[in-house]
C-alpha positions, 0 to 999 in steps of 0.5 A: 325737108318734109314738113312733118319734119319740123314742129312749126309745121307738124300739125298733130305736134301743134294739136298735142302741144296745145292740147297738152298746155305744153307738155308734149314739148317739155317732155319731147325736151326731156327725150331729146336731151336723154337721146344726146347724154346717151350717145356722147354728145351726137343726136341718135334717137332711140327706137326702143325703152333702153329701161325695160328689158336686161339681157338673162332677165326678161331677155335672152333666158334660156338656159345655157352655160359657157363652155369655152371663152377665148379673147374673142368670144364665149362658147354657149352650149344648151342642152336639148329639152327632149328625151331623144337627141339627135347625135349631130350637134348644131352650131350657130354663128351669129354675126358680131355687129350685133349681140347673138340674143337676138336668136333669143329675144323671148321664149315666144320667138327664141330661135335657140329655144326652140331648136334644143326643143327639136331635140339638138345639143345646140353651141351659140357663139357670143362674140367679144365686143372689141375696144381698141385693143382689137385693132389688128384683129382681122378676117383671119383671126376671126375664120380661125375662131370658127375652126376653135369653136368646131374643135370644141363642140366635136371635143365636147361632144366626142363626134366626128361631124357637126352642123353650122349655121352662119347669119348675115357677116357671121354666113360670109364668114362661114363661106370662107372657113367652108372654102378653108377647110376644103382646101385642107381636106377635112370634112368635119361639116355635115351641112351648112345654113346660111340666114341672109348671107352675101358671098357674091358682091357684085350687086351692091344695090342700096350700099353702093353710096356707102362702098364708093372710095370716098366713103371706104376712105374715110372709113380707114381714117376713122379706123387709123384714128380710133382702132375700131369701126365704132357700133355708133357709126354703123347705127346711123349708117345702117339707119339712112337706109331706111330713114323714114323708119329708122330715124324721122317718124321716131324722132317725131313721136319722141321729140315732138309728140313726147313719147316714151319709146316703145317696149320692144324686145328687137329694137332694143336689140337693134340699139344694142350694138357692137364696135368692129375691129378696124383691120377686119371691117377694111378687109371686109369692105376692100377685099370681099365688098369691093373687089368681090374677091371671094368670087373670082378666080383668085379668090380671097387671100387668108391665112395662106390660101386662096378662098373661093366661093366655088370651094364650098360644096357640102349640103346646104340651106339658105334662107334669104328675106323677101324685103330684105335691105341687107342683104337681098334675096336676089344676091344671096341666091346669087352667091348659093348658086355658085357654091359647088354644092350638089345638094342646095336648099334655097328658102325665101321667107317673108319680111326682112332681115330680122323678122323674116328669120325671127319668125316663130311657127306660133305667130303664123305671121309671115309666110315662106316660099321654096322653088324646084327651079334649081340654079341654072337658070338665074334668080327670076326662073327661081323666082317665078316657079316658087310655091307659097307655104303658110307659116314660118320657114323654121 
């Protein structure tokens, strides 16, 4: 009900309508009438010029190939720029609501490139973005995928162990296969990093209204109805938590003022994304979401075993972000600290969910803190004896 909201009380939309003898409305037209074609008929406003940037092109181009593809992803192995190797290779998980290029938007704050730089053979995951066909793909489908994807990388690089890194979904996820392999006694994992990641849901803070029954409910009905939790539905959801940024300002400097949306290489990503499969995102939002099963006693029943989040014990790091909406940093040290890790590294960046992590030691731009309270006595002793570093947590 703002009144920014609406043209007839917008005042720099009446000062740029009359400025530009109408213009700005025709043009402010013409983007409303785009924004409507390109998402089925539905009002979803663009955050960023869908023209300007073509994954491999100007985005996503370091060099990799694919050395595995399976029905649910693509393996992508780069090769370190260095001439020394470190003989532990690295695996990254990225999450499959979205496409992995985020870790690679450009060479300037590529993620991907600049650990090969560091000198590690690197393997990135590209998850299939599933159609219909997918519908009864689940958790287990995917926590297999994770113990392929570790046969193939120890394979390729004929080594006995490896490091992963699992961010946000693909983190949790990570947890659970952790959990899984303890429980099979294979030891393959040298150490784990988690970037943003939940395991410990009983702090739903701003998604409470989104995992209420009423809401998880016609979830299921959509999913019985289509086979997917469509990327369209998360987009509009993901953007009410954040409206002001997400959807008003923009929807008034594009409908109203007229303007092109922005070149920006992450908000293309984010306008990227990709559909979930349906029996997955109700295992997900029932089984770990709401009844925070992963944490308690019983744990979270896949592929026949018991997963729990006290099974996890190799070395870890995790990075959380300060304002993070996501996944909060007070809940993802909340998860860590229940890990039986005995060696556990917990990192808080500056900034949000993407930017906290995408934060390339050139900019010097966001900040990080680290904390020698240890995990006994709770988020704010944590919190409160952290240090404040300069520059990048990278």
């Amino acid at each position: 009900m703002a009144p920014t909201n609406f043209l007839a009380t917008n005042p720099d939309a009446l000062e740029k309508a009359i400025a530009t003898e109408g213009e700005s409305l025709v043009k402010g037209l013409e983007n409303l009438v785009r924004d409507v074609e390109h998402s089925g008929g539905e009002l979803i406003v663009s955050l960023a010029d869908r023209d300007a940037f073509r994954v491999g092109e100007n985005i996503g181009t370091t060099e990799g190939t694919v050395v595995a593809r399976t029905r649910l992803y693509e393996l992508i192995q780069y090769k370190p720029t260095t001439d020394s190797v470190h003989q532990i290779p690295l695996v990254i998980f990225p999450p499959w609501i979205n496409k992995f290029y985020i870790l690679d938007l450009k060479p300037q704050n590529s993620l991907i490139k600049w650990i090969v730089d560091q000198g590690y053979t690197l393997f990135v995951v590209a998850w299939k973005n599933p159609d219909q066909s997918y519908a009864d793909t689940g958790m287990a489908e995917y926590v297999q995928s994770y113990v392929e994807v570790m046969d193939r990388v120890l394979d390729l690089t004929d080594q006995e162990k490896l490091n992963v890194v699992g961010y946000c979904i693909a983190g949790t996820t990570l947890a659970l296969t952790l959990s899984l392999l303890k429980q099979r006694g294979d030891d393959r994992v040298n150490s784990a990093t988690f970037f943003t990641t939940l395991t410990d849901f009983s702090d739903q803070g701003e998604f409470t209204a989104y995992l209420q029954d009423d809401f998880v409910s016609g979830i299921e009905q959509e999913v019985d109805r289509t086979g997917l939790l469509s990327a369209r539905l998360m987009t509009r959801t993901f953007s009410f938590l954040r409206a002001n940024d997400l959807i008003w300002a923009p929807a008034i400097r594009s409908y109203m003022l007229g303007e092109a949306p922005p070149a920006f290489d992450l908000l293309f990503w984010n306008g990227d994304g990709t559909n979930l499969p349906g029996r997955m995102a109700v295992e997900y939002l029932r089984g770990l979401c709401q009844q925070n099963a992963f944490v308690k006693d019983e744990g979270f029943e896949l592929l026949g075993k018991s997963l729990r989040v006290g099974d996890v014990d190799v070395p870890i790091c995790a990075i959380a972000c300060e304002t993070d909406h996501i996944a909060p940093a007070r809940d993802s040290w909340r998860g860590v600290a229940r890990m039986a890790s005995r060696d556990k590294t917990f990192i808080l960046s500056e900034s949000g969910h993407i930017a906290g992590i995408i934060n390339p030691p050139s900019k010097r731009k966001y900040g990080h803190y680290t904390s020698d309270a240890g995990f006994a006595d709770g988020w704010q002793a944590w919190r409160d004896q952290a240090r404040h570093h300069e520059g990048s947590w990278w």
